[in-house]
Structures are given as structure tokens and as C-alpha cells.
KOLKEKOL-791943 format. One line per 2 residues: number of its first residue (from 1); their letters; for each residue z, y, x of C-alpha. Coordinates in pm, 1 decimal, padded with zeros to 6 digits, always signed. Each point is the difference from the previous one (the first is absolute). Layout:
<rs>
NUM	A	Z:Y:X  ...;
</rs>
This chain:
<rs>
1	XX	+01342.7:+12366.3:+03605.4  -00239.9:-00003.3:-00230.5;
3	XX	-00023.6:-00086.1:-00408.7  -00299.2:-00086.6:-00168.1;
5	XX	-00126.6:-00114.3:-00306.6  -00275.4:-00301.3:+00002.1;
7	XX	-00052.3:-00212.7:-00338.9  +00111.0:+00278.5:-00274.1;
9	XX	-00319.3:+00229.6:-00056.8  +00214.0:+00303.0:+00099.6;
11	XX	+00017.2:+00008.2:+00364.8  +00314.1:+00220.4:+00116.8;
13	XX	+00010.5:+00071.1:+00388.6  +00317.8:+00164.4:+00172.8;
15	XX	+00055.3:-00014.0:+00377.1  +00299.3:+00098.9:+00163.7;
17	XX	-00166.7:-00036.8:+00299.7  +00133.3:+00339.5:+00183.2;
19	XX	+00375.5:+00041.9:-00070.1  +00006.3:+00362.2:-00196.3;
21	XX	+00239.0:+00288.6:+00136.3  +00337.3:+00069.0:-00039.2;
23	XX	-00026.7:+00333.0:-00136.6  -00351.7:+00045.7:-00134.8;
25	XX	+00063.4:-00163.3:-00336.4  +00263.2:+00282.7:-00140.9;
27	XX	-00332.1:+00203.6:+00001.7  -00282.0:-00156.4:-00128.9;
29	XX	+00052.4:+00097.7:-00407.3  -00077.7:+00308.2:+00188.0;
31	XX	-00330.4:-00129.1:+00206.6  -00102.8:-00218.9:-00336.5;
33	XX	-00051.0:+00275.8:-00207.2  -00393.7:+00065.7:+00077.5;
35	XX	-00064.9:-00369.7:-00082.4  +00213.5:+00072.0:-00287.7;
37	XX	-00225.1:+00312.2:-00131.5  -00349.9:-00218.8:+00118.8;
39	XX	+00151.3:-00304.2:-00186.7  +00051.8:+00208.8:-00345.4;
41	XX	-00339.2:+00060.3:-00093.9  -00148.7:-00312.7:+00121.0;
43	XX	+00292.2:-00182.9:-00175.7  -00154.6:+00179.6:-00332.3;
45	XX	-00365.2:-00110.5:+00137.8  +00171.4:-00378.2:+00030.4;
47	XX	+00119.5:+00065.4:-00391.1  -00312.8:+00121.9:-00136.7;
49	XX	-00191.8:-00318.1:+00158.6  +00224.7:-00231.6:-00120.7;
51	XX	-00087.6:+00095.6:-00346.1  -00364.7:-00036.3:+00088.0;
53	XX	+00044.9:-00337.8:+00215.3  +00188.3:-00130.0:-00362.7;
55	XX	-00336.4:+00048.2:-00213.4  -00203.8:-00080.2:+00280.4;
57	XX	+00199.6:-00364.4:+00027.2  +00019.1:-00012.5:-00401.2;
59	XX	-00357.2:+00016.9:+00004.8  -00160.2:-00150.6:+00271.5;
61	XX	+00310.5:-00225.5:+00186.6  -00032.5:+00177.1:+00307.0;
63	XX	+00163.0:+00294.9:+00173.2  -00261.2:+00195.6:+00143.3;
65	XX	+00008.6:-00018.5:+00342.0  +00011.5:+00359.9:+00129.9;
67	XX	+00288.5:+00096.4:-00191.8  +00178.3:-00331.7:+00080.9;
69	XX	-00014.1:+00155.6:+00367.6  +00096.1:+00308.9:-00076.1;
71	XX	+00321.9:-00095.5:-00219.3  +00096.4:-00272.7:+00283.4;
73	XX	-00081.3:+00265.3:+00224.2  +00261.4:+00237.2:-00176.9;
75	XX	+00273.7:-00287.7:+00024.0  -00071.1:-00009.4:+00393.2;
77	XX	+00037.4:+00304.8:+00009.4  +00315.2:+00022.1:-00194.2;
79	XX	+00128.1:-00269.8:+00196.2  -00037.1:+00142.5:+00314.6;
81	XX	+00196.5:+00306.4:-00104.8  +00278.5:-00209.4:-00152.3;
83	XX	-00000.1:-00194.6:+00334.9  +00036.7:+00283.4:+00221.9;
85	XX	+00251.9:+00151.9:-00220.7  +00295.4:-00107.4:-00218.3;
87	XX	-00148.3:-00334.2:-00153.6  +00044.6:-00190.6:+00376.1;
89	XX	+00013.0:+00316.4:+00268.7  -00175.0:-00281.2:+00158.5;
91	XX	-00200.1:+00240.5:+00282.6  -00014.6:+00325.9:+00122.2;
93	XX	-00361.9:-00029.6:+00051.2  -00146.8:+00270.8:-00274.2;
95	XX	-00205.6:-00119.3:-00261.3  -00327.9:+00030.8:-00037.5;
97	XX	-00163.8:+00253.4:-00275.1  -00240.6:-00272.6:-00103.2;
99	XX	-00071.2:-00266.1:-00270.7  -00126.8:-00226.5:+00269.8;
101	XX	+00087.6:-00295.2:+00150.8  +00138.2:+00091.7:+00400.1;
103	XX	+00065.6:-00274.3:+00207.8  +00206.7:+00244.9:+00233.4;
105	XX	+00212.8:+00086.3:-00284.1  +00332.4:-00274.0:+00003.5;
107	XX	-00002.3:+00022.4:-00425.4  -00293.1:-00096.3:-00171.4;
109	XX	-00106.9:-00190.0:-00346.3  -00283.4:-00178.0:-00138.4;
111	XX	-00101.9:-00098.6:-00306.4  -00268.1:-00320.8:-00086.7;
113	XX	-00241.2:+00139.3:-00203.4  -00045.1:-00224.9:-00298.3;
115	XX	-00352.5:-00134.8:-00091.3  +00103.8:-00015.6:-00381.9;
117	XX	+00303.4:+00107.2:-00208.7  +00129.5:-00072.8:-00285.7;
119	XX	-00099.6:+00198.8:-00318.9  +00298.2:-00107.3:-00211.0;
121	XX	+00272.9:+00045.6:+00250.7  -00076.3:+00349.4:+00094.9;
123	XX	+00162.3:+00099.6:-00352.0  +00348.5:-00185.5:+00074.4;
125	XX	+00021.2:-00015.9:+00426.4  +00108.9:+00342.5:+00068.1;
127	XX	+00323.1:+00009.0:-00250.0  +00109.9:-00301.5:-00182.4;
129	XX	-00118.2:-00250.8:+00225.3  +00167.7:+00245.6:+00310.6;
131	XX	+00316.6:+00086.9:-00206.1  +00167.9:-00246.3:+00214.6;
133	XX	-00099.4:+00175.0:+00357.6  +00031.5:+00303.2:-00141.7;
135	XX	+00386.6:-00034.5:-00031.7  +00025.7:-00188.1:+00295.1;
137	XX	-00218.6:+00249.5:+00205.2  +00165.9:+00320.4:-00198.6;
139	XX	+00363.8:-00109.0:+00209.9  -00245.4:-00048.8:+00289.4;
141	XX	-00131.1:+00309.9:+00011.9  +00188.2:+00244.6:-00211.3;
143	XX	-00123.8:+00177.8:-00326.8  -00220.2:-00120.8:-00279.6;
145	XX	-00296.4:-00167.8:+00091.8  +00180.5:-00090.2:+00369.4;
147	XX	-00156.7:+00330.2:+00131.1  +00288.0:+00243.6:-00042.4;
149	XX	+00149.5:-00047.6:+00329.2  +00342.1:-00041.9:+00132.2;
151	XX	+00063.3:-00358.8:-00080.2  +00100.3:-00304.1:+00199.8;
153	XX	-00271.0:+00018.5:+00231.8  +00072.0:+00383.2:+00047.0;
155	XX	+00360.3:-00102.2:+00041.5  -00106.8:-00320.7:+00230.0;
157	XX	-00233.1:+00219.0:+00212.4  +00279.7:+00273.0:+00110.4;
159	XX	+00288.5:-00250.7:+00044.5  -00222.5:-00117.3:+00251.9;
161	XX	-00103.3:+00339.5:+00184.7  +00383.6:+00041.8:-00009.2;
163	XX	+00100.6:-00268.4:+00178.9  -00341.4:+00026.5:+00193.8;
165	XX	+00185.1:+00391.2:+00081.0  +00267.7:-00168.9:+00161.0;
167	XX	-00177.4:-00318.7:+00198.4  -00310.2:+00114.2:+00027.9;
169	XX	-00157.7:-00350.8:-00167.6  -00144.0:-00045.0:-00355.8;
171	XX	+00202.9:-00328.7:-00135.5  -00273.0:-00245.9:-00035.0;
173	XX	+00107.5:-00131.4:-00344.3  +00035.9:+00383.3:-00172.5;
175	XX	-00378.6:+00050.0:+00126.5  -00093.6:-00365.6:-00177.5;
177	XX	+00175.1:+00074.5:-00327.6  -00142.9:+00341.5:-00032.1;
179	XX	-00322.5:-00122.6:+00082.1  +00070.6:-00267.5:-00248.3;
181	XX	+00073.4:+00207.6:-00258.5  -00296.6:+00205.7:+00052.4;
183	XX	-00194.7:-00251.5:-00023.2  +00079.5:-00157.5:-00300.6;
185	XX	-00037.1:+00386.3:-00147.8  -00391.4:+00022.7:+00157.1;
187	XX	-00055.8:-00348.2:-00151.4  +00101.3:+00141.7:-00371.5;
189	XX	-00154.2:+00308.6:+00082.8  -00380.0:-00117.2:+00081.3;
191	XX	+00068.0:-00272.9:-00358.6  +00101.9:+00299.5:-00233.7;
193	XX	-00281.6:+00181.1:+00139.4  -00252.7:-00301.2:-00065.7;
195	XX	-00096.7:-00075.2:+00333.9  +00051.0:-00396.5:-00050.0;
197	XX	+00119.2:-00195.5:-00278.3  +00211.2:-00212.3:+00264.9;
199	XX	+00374.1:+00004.9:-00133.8  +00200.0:+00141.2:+00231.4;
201	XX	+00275.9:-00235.8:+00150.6  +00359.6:+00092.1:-00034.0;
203	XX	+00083.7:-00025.5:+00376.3  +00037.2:+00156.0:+00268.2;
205	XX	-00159.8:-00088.0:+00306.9  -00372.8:-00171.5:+00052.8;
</rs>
């Protein structure tokens, strides 16, 4: 089963292609924390580059193309992480310590890179034009700014392994709505942080 994103710039990948285990999921908070540590300072690195990718676009319309990589590269990354643990528990299969793309890797995301941007929307796009998402992706995800944890795809995501405890098989619509959720959060995540001016749809699935 597999659930992909094609037309929207933002290009969200999750496989459930190898059932996870029963058991392994009531422990991986515990294995996530050295992604967690690795993700805090390049999360600060992603922060610091936004700032520069906002002048950069204000003055010359583009996003320059090695940090575009790099800040897509910390959303894969992020991604994979969230996949692995409580944002799907979609594999067992440990992520990768890498901002690159890995076709072996059943999470992955990509990001268009634009050939121009807009200079006047970079001022509005990441809060008053997102204010909507950002209410709708808060309940998704739990806390302010949807990254807090411990919302309904938190709660989605462990319903599942529960029942998953008992049967031994991940309910094939609780993997598609957390993966919908998710993606719908990526989508608002790469606008905010000006990697297209493309408004992101308020759906779902593809």
C-alpha cells in the first residue's frame, strides 16, 4: 500500500509496505531519541536559513538552490523520523541519519524547486495567509505551530499499533488518515518555509 503525492509541489511518500511489529512500537520514543538530538541543531541550521532564503527571495525571487536542498533535506529527514515513530509507526525499518533522498527508505519527501518566487508574498505566506492550516494542522499535530506532538495523528498512530497488538495487521484506513494528515502538515510546512508559493489545498489525500 502505498500513498503518494503527484501534482502538489510537496511530494509526501509513506509505504506500509512491510507490516511493522507487534511490540516494537511501545519502544521507539526510546530508539528516536538520537534523531531527536541530530534533528535539534540542524532544526536551528533549517531556522537560521530560512531567514537568509527570505532576503535572498525579497531580493532576487529565487531561493538559492543549495539551501533549498538542505531545508527540504531537513523535512525528509524529519519525516522519516515521524514515520518510523509516533506520527504513522508506519515501519520498523530505522531511519536513516541523512538529509538525502533513499530509495530503500519506505518514507520519503520532495520538494519542486521553484525557478522564481514571489517577492511580495514571502512577507504574508508563512502567517496570515497559513493562519488557516495552522489551526487546522495545530489539532493535527498537537501544540502551536502543529509540531508539539501528541495530537490526532499521535492519537491515530497508537490506536492503530493497539489494535495492530492484538491482530497483528495495521488497519488500512488509520495508516491513510495519518498519512493524510501528515501530509497536509508537510504541504504547510515547505509554504511557511517559502519553498513554493503554491497554496496548499485543504485536503487530504493526492
Amino acid at each position: 500500500m502505498t500513498t503518494e503525492k503527484k501534482t502538489y509541489p510537496v511530494n509526501l511518500k509513506g509505504e506500509l509496505s512491510i507490516p511493522p511489529g507487534r511490540w516494537v512500537w511501545l519502544f521507539k520514543w526510546l530508539l528516536a531519541i538520537p534523531h531527536y538530538l541530530v534533528l535539534i541543531p540542524i532544526w536551528i541550521a533549517f531556522c537560521v536559513g530560512w531567514v537568509i532564503a527570505f532576503f535572498a527571495i525579497l531580493f532576487t525571487g529565487k531561493y538559492p538552490k543549495g539551501l533549498f536542498d538542505f531545508s527540504v533535506g531537513v523535512l525528509r529527514w524529519s519525516w522519516r523520523v515521524g514515520f518510523y515513530s509516533y506520527q504513522a509507526l508506519g515501519t520498523d525499518k530505522y531511519p536513516p541519519f541523512s538529509l538525502d533522498p533513499d530509495p530503500n527508505y519506505p518514507a520519503d519527501l520532495e520538494v519542486a524547486y521553484p525557478e522564481k518566487l514571489s517577492r511580495g508574498l514571502i512577507w504574508v505566506k508563512w502567517w496570515l495567509l497559513a493562519i488557516p492550516h495552522w489551526i487546522i494542522v495545530g489539532i493535527f499535530q498537537g501544540g502551536y505551530g502543529g509540531r508539539g506532538g501528541g495530537g490526532i495523528v499521535t492519537l491515530v498512530a497508537i490506536v492503530a499499533a493497539i489494535i495492530m497488538l492484538f491482530t497483528g495487521n495495521y488497519i488500512k484506513e488509520f495508516f491513510k488518515l495519518a498519512i493524510g494528515m501528515n501530509r497536509w502538515s508537510y504541504r504547510l510546512f515547505a509554504y511557511v518555509s517559502l519553498m513554493t508559493d503554491v497554496y496548499p489545498p485543504f485536503r487530504l489525500d493526492d
